[in-house]
N, C-alpha and C positions, 0 to 999 in steps of 0.2 A: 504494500500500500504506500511506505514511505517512496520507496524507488519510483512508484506511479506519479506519487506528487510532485518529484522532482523531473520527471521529464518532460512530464506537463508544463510545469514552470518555464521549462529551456523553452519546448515550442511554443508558449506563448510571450516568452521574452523576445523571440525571433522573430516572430507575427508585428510586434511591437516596433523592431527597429526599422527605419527606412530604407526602402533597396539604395547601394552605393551610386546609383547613377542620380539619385537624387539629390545629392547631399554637395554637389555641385550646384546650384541654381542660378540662373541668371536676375538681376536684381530686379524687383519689381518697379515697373512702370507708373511713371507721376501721373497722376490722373490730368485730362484738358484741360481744361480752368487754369489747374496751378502750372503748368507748362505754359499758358499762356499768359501769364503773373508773371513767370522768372524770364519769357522771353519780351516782354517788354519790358521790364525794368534792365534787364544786361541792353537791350536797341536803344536803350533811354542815354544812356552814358556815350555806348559807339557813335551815336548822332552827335552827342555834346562835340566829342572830339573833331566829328567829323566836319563840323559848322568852324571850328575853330580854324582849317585852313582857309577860309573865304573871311578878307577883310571886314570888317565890323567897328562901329564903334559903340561901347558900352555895353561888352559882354561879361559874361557874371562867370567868373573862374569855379565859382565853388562847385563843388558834386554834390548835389542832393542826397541828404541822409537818408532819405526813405523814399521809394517808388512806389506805388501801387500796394502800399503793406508790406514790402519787401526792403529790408533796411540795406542800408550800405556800411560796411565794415570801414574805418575811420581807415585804416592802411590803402583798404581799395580806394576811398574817396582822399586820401592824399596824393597816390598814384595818380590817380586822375586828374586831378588839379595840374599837378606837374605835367602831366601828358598835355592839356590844353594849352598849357603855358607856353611849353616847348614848340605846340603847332602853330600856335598865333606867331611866333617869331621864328619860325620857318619858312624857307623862301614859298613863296605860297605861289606855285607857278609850276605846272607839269616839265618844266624844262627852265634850266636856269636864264634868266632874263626874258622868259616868255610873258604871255599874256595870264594877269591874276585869274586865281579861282573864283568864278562869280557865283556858285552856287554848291552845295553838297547836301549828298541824302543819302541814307545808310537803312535798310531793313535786315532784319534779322529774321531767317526761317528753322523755329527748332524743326530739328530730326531727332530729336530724342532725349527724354529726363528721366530718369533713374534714380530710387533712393537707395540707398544701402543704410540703414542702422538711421544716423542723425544728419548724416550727407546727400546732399541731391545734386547730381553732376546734369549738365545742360549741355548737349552739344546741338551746334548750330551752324547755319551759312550765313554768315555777311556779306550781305548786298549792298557795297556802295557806288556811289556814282557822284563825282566831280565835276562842275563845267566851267569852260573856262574860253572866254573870245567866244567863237563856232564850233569849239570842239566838247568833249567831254572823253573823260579817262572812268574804264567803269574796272570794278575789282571785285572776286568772290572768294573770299578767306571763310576756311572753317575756323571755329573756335569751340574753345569749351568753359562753361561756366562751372566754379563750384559756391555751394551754397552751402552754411549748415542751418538745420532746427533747433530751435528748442521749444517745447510745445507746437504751437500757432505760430511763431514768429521764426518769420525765415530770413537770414541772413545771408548778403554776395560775400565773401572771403578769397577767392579768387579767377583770374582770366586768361587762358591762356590761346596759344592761336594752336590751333594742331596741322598745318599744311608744313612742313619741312622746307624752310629756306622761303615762308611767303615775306612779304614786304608790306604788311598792310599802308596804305596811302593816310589814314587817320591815328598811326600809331606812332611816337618820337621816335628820335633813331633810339632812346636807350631803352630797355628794358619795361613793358607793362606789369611785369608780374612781380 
């Protein structure tokens, strides 16, 4: 009877564990709403920079601490500032001594948000397009956002571009991230 209970036990401890191909899983998917939460608040900043190469007077440096509910981490929004800084006094001309950039517009299309644990990573395509005289320079960089939670409240933490060797046209020469 003992020897019965215990084998019992094995096959139901076995019953119990998950087959090994599961225990690999791919991260769950951010539901639409909130995919479209984090990819407008990351298009909100790309734009910021991106307006920052077409001359302006009385443009506002700062990054906005919160987009849409979605805050911005005080390193990213220092980054940022500097990034605008850097573009405003960048030759702003698709070609040295060309004709200024008269206009800039930057869309972002996710392809996908994923949470894992308190992290939500965003990747996306940046759509921007410059104009400048008759012409216009247009550029599609992937990037990846990462975000963390805590409860309800979701934080940007960092940006990075994922095309190898791209040159995005709204990003300083020095480092985003």
């Amino acid at each position: 009877m003992a020897k019965r209970r215990i084998v019992l036990a094995a096959v139901l401890a076995g019953c119990a564990l998950p087959p090994s191909s599961s225990a690999v899983q791919a991260s769950p998917v951010v539901d639409a709403a909130t995919t479209r939460q984090l990819t407008i608040a990351a298009n909100t900043l790309l734009q910021h920079r991106s307006q920052a190469l077409v001359p302006q007077h009385h443009r506002d440096r700062r990054a906005p601490t919160e987009i849409l509910g979605v805050r911005i981490a005080p390193g990213v929004a220092r980054v940022q500032e500097r990034a605008v800084r850097e573009l405003e006094h960048r030759n702003r001309a698709p070609v040295q001594g060309g004709p200024a950039y008269t206009g800039a517009r930057t869309r972002l299309d996710a392809r996908r948000a994923t949470r894992e644990g308190d992290r939500i990573t965003l990747e996306a395509v940046e759509h921007t397009e410059v104009r400048y005289g008759t012409g216009k320079l247009t550029q599609q960089v992937r990037r990846r956002f990462d975000f963390s939670t805590r409860g309800e409240q979701i934080t940007l933490i960092a940006e990075h571009v994922l095309d190898p060797g791209a040159r995005p046209v709204n990003d300083p020469d020095a480092p985003t991230r």
